[in-house]
The first five atom37 places (N, CA, C, CB, O) and aatype in JSON, in Angstrom:
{
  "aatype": [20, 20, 20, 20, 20, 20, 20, 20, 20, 20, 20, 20, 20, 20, 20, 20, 20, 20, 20, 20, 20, 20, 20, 20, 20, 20, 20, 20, 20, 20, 20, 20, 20, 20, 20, 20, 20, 20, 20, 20, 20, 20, 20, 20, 20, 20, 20, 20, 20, 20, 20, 20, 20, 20, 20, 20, 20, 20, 20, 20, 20, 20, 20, 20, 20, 20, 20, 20, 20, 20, 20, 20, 20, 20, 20, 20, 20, 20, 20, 20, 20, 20, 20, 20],
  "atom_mask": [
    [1, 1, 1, 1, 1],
    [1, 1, 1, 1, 1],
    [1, 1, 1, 1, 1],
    [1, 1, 1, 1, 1],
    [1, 1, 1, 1, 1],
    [1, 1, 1, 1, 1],
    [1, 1, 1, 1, 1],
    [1, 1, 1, 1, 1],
    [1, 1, 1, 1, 1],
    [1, 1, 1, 1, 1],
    [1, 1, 1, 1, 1],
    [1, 1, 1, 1, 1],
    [1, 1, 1, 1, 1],
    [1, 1, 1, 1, 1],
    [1, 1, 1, 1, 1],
    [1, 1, 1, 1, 1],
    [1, 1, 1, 1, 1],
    [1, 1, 1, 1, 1],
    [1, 1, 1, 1, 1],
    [1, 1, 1, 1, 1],
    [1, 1, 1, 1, 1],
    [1, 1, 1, 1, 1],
    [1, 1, 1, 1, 1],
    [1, 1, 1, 1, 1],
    [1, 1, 1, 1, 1],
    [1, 1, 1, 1, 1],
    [1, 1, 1, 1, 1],
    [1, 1, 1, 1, 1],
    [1, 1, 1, 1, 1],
    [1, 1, 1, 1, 1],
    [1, 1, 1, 1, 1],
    [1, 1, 1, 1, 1],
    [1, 1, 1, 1, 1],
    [1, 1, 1, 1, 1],
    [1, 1, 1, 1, 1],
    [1, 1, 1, 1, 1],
    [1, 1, 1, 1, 1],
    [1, 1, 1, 1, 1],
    [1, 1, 1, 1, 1],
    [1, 1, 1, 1, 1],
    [1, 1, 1, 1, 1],
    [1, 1, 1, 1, 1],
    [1, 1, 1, 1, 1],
    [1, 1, 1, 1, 1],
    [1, 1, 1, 1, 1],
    [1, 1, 1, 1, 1],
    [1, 1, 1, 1, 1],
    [1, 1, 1, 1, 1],
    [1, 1, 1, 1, 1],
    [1, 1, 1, 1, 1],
    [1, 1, 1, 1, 1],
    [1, 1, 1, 1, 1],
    [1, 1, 1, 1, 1],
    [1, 1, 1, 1, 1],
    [1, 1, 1, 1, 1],
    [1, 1, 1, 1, 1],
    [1, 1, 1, 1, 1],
    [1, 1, 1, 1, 1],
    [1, 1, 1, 1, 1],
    [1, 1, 1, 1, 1],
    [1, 1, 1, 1, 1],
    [1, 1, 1, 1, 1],
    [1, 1, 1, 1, 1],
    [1, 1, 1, 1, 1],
    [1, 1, 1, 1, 1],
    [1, 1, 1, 1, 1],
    [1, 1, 1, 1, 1],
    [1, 1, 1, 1, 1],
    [1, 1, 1, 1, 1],
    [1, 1, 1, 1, 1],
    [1, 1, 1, 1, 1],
    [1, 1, 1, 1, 1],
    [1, 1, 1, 1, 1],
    [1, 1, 1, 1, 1],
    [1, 1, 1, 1, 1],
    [1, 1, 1, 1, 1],
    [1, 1, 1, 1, 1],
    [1, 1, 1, 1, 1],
    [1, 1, 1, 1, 1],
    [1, 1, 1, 1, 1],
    [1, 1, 1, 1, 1],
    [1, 1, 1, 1, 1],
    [1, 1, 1, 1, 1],
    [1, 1, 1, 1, 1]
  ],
  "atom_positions": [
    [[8.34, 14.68, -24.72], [9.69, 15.01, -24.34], [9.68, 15.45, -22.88], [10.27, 16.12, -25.27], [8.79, 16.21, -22.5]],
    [[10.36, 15.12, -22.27], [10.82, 15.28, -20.73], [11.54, 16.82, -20.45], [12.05, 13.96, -20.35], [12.6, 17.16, -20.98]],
    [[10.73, 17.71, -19.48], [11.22, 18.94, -19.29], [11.64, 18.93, -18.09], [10.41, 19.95, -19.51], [10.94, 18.47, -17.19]],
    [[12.99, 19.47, -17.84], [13.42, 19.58, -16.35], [14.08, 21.24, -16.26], [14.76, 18.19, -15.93], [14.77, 21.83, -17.1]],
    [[13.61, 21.71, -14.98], [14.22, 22.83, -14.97], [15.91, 23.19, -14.56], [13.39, 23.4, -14.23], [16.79, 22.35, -14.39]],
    [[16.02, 24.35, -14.47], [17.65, 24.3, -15.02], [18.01, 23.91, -13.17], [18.56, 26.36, -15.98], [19.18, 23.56, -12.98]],
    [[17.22, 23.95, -12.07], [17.9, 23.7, -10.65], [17.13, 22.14, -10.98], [17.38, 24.91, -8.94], [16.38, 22.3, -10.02]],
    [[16.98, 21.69, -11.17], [16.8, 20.18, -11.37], [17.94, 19.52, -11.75], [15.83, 19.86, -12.36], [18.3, 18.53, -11.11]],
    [[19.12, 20.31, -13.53], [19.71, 19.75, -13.95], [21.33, 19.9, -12.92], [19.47, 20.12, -15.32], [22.32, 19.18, -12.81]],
    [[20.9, 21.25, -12.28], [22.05, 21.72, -11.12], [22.51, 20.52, -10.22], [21.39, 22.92, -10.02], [23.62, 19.99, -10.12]],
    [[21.02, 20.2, -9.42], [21.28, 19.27, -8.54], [22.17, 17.51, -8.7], [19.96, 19.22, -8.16], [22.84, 16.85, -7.9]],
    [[21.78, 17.29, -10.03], [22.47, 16.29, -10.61], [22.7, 16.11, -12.2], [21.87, 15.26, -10.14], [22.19, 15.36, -13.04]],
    [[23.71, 17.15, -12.26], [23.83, 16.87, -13.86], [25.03, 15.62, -14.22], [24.34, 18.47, -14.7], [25.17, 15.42, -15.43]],
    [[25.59, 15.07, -13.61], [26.08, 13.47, -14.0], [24.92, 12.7, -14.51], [26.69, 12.58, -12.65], [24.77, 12.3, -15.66]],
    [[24.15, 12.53, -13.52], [22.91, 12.0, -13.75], [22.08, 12.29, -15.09], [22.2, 12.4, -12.69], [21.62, 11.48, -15.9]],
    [[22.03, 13.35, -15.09], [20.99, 13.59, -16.58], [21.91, 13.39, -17.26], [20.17, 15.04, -17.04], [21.63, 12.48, -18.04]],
    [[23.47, 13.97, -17.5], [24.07, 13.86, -18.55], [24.19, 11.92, -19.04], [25.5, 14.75, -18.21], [24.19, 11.37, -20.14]],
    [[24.26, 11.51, -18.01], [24.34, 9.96, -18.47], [23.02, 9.76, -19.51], [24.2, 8.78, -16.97], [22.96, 9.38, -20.68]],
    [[21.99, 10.22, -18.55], [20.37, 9.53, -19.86], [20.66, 9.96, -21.09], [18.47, 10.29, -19.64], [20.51, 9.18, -22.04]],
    [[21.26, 11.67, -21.35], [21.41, 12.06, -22.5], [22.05, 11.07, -23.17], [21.96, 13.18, -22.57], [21.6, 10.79, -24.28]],
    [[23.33, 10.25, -22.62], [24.09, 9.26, -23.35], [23.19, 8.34, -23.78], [25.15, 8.63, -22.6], [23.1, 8.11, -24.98]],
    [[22.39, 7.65, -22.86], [22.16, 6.82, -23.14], [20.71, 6.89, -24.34], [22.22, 6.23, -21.95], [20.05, 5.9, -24.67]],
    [[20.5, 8.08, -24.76], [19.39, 8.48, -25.95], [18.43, 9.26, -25.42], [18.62, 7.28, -26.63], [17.57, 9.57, -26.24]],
    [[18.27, 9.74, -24.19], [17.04, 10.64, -23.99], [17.64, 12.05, -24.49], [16.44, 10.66, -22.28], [18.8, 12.44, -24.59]],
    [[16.29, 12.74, -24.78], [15.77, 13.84, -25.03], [15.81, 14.82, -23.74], [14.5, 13.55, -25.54], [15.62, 14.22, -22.69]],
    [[16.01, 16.22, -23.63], [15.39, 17.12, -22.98], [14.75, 18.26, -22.73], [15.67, 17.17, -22.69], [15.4, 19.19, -23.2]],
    [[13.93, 18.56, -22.28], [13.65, 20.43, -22.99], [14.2, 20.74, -21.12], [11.03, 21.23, -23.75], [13.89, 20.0, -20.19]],
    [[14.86, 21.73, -21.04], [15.26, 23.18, -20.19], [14.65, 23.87, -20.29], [16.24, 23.92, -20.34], [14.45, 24.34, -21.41]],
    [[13.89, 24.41, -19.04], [12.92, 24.79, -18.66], [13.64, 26.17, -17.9], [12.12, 23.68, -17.92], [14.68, 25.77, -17.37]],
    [[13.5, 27.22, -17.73], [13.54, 28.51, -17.06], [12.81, 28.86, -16.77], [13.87, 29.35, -17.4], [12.0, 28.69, -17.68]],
    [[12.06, 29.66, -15.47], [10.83, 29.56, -15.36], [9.75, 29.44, -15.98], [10.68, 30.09, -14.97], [8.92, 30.3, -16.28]],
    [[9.77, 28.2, -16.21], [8.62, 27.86, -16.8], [8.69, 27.93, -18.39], [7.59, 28.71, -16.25], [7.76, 27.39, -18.98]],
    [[9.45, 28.39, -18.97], [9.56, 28.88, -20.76], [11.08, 27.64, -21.1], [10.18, 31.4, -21.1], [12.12, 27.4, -20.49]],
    [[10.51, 27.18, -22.28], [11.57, 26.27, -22.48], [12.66, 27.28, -23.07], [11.14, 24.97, -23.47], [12.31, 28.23, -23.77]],
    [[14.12, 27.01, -22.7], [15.2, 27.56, -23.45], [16.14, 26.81, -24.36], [15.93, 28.11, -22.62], [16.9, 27.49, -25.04]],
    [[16.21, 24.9, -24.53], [16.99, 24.36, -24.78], [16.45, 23.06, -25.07], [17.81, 24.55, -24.01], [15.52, 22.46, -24.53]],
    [[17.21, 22.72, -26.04], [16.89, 21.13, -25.87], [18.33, 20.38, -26.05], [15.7, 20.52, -27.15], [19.19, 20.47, -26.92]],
    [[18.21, 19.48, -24.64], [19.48, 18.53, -25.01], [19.05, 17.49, -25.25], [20.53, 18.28, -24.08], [18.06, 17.02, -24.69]],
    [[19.77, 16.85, -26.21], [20.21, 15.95, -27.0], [21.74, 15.51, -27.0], [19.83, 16.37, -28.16], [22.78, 16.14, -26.84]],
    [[21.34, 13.72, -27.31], [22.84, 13.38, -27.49], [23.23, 13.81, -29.42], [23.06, 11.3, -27.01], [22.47, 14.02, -30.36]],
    [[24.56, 13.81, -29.31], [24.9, 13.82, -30.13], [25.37, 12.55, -31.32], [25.46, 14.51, -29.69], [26.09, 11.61, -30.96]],
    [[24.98, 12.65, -32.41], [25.34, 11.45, -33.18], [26.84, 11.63, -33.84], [24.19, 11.21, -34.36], [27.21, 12.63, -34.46]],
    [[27.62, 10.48, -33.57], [28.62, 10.45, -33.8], [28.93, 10.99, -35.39], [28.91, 9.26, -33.4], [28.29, 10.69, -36.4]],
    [[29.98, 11.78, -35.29], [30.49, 12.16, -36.6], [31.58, 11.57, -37.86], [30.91, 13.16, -36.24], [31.86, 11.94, -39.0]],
    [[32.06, 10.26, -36.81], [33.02, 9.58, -37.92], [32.58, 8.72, -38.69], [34.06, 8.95, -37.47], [31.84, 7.77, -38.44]],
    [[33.25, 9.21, -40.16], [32.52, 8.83, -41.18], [32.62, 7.39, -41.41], [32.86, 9.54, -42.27], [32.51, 6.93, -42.55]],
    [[32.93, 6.21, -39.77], [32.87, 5.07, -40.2], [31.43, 4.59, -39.62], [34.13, 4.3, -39.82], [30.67, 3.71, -40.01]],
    [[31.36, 5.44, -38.62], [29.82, 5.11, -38.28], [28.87, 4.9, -39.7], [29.14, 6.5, -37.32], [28.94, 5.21, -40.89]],
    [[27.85, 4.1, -38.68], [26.85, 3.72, -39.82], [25.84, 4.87, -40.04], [26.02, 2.33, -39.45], [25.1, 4.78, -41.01]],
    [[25.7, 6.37, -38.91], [24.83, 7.22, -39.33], [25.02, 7.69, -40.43], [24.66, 8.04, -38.64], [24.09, 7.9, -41.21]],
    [[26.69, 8.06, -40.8], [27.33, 9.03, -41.59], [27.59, 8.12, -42.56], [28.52, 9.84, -41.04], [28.37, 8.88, -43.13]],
    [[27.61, 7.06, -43.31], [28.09, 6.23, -44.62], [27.0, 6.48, -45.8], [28.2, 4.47, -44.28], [25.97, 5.83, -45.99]],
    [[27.44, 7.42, -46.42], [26.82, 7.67, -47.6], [26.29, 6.3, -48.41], [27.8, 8.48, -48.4], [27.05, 5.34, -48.57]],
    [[24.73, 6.33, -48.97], [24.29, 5.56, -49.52], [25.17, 5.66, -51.44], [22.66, 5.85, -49.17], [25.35, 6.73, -52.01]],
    [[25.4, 4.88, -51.77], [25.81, 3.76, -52.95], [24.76, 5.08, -53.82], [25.13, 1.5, -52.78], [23.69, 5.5, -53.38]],
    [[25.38, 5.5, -55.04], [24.76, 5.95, -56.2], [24.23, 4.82, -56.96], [25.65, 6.72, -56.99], [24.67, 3.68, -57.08]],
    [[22.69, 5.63, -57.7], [22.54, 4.23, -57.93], [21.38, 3.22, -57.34], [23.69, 3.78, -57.52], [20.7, 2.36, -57.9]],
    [[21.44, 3.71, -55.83], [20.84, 2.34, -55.12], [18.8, 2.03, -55.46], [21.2, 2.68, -53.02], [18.02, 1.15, -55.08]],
    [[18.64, 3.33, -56.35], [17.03, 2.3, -56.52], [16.84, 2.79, -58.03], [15.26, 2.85, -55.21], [15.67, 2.86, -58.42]],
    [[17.66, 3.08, -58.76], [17.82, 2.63, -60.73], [16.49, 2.1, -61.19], [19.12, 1.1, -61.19], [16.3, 0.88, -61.12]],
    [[15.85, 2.63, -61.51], [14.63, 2.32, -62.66], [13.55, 2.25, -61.74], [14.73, 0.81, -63.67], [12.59, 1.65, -62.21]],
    [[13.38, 2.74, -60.36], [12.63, 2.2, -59.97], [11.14, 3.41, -59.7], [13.36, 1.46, -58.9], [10.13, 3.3, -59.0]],
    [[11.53, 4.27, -60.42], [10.85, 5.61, -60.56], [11.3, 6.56, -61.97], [11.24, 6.45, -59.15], [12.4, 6.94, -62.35]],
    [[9.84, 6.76, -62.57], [10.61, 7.48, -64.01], [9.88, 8.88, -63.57], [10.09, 6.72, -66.0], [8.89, 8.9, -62.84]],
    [[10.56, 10.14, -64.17], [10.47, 11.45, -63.93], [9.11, 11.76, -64.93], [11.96, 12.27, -64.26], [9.56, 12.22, -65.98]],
    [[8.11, 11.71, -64.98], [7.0, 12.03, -65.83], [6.91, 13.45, -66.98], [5.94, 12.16, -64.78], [6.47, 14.5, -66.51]],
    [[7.21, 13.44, -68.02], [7.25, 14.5, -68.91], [6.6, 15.82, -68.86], [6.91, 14.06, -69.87], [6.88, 16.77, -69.6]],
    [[5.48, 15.8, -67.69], [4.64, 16.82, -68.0], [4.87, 17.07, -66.14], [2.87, 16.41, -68.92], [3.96, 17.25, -65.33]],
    [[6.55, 17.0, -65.78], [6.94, 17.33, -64.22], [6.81, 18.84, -64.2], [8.59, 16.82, -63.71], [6.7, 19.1, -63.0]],
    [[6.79, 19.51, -64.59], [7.04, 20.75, -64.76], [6.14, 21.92, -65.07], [7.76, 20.69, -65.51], [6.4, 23.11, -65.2]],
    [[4.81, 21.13, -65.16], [3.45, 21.7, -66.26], [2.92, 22.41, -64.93], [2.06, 20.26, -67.22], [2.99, 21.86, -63.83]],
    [[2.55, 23.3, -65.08], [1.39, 24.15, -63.92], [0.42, 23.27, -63.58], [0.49, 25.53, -64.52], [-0.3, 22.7, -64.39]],
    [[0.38, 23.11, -61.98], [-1.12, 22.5, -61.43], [-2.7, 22.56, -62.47], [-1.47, 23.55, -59.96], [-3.15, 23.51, -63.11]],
    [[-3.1, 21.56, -62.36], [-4.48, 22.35, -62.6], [-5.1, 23.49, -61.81], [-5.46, 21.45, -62.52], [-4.63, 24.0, -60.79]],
    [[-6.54, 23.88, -62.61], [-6.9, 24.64, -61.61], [-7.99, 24.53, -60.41], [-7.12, 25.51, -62.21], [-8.4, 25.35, -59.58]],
    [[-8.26, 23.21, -60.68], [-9.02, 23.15, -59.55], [-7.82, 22.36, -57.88], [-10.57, 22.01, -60.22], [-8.24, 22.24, -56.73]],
    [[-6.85, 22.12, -58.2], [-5.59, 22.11, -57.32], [-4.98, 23.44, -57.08], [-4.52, 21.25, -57.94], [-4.61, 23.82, -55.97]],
    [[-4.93, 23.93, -57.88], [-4.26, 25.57, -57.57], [-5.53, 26.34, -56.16], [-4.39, 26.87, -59.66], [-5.4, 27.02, -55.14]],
    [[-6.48, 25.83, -56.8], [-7.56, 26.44, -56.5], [-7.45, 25.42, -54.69], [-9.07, 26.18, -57.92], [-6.68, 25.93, -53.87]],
    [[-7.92, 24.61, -54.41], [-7.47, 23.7, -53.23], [-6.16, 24.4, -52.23], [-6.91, 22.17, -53.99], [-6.42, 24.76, -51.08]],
    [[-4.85, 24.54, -52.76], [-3.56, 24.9, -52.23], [-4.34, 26.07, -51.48], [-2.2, 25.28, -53.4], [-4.41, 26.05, -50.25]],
    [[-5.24, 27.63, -52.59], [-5.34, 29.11, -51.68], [-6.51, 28.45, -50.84], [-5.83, 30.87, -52.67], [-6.97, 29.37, -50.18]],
    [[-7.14, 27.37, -50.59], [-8.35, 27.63, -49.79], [-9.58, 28.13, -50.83], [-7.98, 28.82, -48.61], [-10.61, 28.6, -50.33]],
    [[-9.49, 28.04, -51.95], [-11.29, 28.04, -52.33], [-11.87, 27.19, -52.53], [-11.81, 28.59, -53.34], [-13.08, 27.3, -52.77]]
  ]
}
């Protein structure tokens, strides 16, 4: 990710604000310590294709929930997860 400090974004913020449009990333920099990250924003109308809820439904049988979902780890996995 691309860091510019905040008299960087002073000197030409048309400029950066365009890259933001056009999909870059930024971290804001204050001396030296990041404070921010800009980003563009993804459109919010729900005709866009980010926001169109997927179809209920869309992968049906294609995974079954296993009967024993719920059963305590073994213990040599329990045992793995703390580190022994």
């Amino acid at each position: 990710m691309i860091q510019i400090s905040v008299d960087e974004m002073k000197r030409d913020l048309p400029a950066f604000l365009h890259r933001v449009e056009t999909g870059e990333t930024f971290v804001l920099v204050k001396a030296g310590k990041p404070v921010a990250e800009i980003m563009p924003i993804i459109s919010s109308s729900i005709n866009s294709p980010a926001m169109q809820l997927r179809p209920f439904g869309l992968c049906a049988g294609e995974f079954t929930v296993p009967d024993d979902f719920n059963a305590p780890l073994p213990e040599n996995i329990l045992a793995a997860f703390e580190g022994q």
